[in-house]
N, C-alpha and C positions, 0 to 999 in steps of 0.2 A: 335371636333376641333383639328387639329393635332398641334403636341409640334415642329417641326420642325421652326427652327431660321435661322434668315440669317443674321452673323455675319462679320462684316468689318474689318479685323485685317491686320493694316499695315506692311507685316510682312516682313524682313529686308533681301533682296537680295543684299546686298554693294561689293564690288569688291573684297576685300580681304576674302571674302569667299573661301576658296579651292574648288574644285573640287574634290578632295576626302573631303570632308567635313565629315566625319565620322571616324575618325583615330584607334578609338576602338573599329569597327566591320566594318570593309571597304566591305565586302559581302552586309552589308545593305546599306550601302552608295552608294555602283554600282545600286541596287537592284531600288532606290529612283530617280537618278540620271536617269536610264534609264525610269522609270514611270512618268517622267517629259516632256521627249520628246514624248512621246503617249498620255499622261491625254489631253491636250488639245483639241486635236484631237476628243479622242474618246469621250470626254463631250459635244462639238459640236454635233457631233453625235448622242448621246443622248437628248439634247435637241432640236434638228431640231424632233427626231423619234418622240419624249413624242408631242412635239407642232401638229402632224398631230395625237397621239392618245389624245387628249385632246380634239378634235373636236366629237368624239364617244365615250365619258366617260359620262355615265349615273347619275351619282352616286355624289351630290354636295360634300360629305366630300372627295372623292377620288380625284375628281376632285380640291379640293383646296390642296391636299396632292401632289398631281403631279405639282402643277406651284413651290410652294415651292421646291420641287425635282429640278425641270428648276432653280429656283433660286440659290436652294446649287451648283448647278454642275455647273451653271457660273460663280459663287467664285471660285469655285475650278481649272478650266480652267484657270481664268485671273491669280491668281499664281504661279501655275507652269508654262504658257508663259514665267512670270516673273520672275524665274527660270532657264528656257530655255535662254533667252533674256540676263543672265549675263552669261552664259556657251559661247552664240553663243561670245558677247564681246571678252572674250578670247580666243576661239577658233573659227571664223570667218566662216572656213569650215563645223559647224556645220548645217549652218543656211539651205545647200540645204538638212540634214538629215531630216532638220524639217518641210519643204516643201516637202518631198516623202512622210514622215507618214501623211499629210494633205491629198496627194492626194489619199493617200488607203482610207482614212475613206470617203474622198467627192463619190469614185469609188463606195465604199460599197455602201453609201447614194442610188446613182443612180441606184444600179442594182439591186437589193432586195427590198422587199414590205416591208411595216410596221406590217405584223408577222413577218419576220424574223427578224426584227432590234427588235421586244418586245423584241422578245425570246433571242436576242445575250446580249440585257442589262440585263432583268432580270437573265437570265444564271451568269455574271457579278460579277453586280451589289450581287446578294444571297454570292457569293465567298469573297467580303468585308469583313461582318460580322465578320467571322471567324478569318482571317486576320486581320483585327484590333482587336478583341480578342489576338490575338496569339501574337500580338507585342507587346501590353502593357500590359501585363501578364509578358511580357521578356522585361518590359523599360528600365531597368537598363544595363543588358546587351548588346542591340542593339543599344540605342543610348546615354549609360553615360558617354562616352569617345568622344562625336560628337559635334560639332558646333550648340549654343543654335538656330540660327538662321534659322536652315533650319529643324533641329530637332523639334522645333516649329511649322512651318509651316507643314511638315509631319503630327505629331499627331494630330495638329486641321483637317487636311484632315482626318485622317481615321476616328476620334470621329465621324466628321461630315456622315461619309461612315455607319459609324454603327448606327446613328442616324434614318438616313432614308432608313436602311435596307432592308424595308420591301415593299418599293412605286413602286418598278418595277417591282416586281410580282405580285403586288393586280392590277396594271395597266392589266398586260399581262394577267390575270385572266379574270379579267372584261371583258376582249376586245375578247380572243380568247380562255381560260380555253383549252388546248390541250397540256395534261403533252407527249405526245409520239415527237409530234412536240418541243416541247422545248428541247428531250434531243438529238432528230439528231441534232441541232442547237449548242449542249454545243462543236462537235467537231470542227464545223465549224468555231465556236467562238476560241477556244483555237488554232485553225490551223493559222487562220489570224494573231493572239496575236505573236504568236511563231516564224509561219516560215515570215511571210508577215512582216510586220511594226516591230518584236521584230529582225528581222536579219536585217533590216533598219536600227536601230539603233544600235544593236552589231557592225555592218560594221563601221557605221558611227562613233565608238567614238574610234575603231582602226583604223580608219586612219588618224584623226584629230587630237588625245589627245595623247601627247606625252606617253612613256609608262610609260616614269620617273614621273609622275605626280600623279600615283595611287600606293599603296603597292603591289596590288595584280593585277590579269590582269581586264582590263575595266569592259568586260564582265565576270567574275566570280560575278554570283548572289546566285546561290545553297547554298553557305555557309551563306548565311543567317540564316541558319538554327542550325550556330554552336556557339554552348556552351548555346542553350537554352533549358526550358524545355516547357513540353505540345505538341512536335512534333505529335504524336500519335493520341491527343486528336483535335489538328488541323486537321489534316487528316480527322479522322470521321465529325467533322463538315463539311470537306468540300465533303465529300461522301452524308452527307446528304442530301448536297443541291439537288440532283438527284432526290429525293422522292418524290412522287408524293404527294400536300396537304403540303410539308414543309413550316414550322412556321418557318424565320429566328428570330422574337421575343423571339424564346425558348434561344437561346444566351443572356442570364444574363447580361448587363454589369459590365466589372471591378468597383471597389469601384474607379479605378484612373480613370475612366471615367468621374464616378460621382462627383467626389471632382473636375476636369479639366472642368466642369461647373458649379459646384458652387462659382468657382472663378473667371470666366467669367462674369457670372453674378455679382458679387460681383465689376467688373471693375480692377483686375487685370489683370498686361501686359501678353498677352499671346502671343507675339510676340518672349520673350524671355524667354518664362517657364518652358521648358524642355532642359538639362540637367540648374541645379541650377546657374552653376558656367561657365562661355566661356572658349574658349579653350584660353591656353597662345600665341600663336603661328599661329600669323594671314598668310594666304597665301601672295604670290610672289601679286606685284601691275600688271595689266593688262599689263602695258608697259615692265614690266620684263618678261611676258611670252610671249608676241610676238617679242619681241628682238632676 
C-alpha cells in the first residue's frame, strides 16, 4: 500500500507578501518565484501524461501509487497558480508570461507520445529527490531570513516531491524499461526547462517587475547555491539519477523531513512552519505598487 498522502494546507498568498519574499537569500527566492510560473504548467503536464499511462499499468499497487502521484501534483499545481495569481495582482503584465509557459507545455502535450512525456517526467521528477534533500539540509540558510508564508508552502512542495520520488520511474519502467531512450530525453527535457518556458519567464519578470523590487536581479538563480553546504554531494546525486536501475529511495530523508510530518500528522499549522518567527516588514499594498 503506498504511504503517499494528500494534504490540504491553506496556505497564505495575502497581498503583502513581497515579491522578493526571501530577503535573506534572495537567489532562492528568484529561484521559487520563477518555479511558480512553470510548476503549474508542467503538473498539468504530468498528470494529462500519468492519466493516458495509467490506462497500460499492469500492476494494482503501482497503479494506486500513480493516481496518488495525479493527486500530489494537483496540489501542488493549485498553489503555486495561487502564487502566480498574487504575483500577476501586482504585476498585471505577468499574466501573458503565464499563458506562453501554458502554451509550451499544451504544445509539448500535442507533439510527443507518451514515452517521451514518461521519460521528460521521470527524467524530472528523479532531480527532485536530490533537490529537496539539498534545501533542507541548508533550511536555515535559504530560507531563515524568508517570509514564513511562502517558505511554508515551498517546503511542504519539495517534502511532498521527495515523498513520491520514486512513482515516475517505477511508472516509465513498467511501461517502456529503455534506460538509453530516457537519457537522449534528459537533454530534451533540460533544453525546454532552460531555453523554452525558463527564458519565458526570465523575460517576463524583466520586463514586468520593476527592478527596485528585488536586491538582486530577477533572474539571478545560480546563487542559490551560496553560503550552503553539501553542493558536491548534490551534484553526485544529481549525476546519479543518469544510471541505469537508479534507486531514488537510496536518498535517506533529513530527520527535518521527518519531524515536518510528524507534526503534520500531529495537526500543527504548517501553513506557517518554516521560518519560526514572520518577517517584521510586510511588502508595499497592491495599490502602492501599481501607483
Amino acid at each position: 500500500m503506498s504511504q503517499l498522502k494528500i494534504r490540504n494546507i491553506d496556505f497564505l498568498f495575502e497581498d503583502d507578501v513581497a515579491f522578493q519574499w526571501n530577503p535573506g537569500h534572495p537567489g532562492c527566492g528568484n529561484m521559487v518565484n520563477s518555479t511558480s510560473f512553470i510548476a503549474p504548467a508542467f503538473e498539468r503536464y504530468f498528470i494529462l501524461a500519468m492519466r493516458d499511462a495509467k490506462k497500460l499499468i499492469k500492476d494494482p499497487a503501482l497503479l494506486a501509487e500513480a493516481e496518488l502521484f495525479c493527486r500530489q501534483e494537483g496540489q501542488h499545481s493549485k498553489q503555486h497558480f495561487a502564487h502566480v495569481a498574487l504575483l500577476i495582482r501586482k504585476y498585471p503584465g505577468l499574466e501573458e508570461t503565464r499563458k506562453q509557459v501554458w502554451r509550451s507545455y499544451e504544445n509539448l502535450l500535442a507533439s510527443k507520445d507518451l514515452k517521451f512525456h514518461m521519460a521528460y517526467m521521470a527524467n524530472l521528477e528523479l532531480l527532485f529527490a536530490p533537490l529537496a534533500n539539498y534545501m533542507v539540509r541548508n533550511l536555515e540558510v535559504l530560507f531563515g531570513g524568508s517570509d514564513q508564508r511562502i517558505a511554508s508552502f515551498i517546503l511542504w512542495h519539495l517534502i511532498e516531491e521527495f515523498e513520491h520520488r520514486s512513482v515516475a520511474i517505477k511508472v516509465y519502467d513498467h511501461l517502456f524499461d529503455d534506460h538509453r531512450y530516457r537519457l537522449k530525453c534528459e537533454y530534451a527535457m533540460i533544453k525546454h526547462l532552460w531555453s523554452d518556458v525558463g527564458k519565458i519567464v526570465r523575460e517576463g519578470l524583466l520586463e514586468h517587475v520593476p527592478a527596485s523590487h528585488n536586491s538582486i536581479s530577477h533572474v539571478k538563480t545560480a546563487s542559490i547555491f551560496k553560503g550552503t553546504r553539501g553542493r558536491l554531494s548534490f551534484l553526485m546525486h544529481c549525476l546519479d539519477t543518469l544510471l541505469p536501475n537508479h534507486d531514488p529511495n537510496a536518498i535517506e530523508p533529513p530527520e527535518w523531513i521527518q519531524q515536518w510530518l510528524r507534526d503534520d500528522e500531529q495537526g500543527v499549522d504548517m501553513a506557517r512552519y518554516y521560518p519560526p518567527q514572520p518577517l517584521e516588514s510586510p511588502a508595499p499594498a497592491i495599490s502602492e505598487i501599481s501607483a
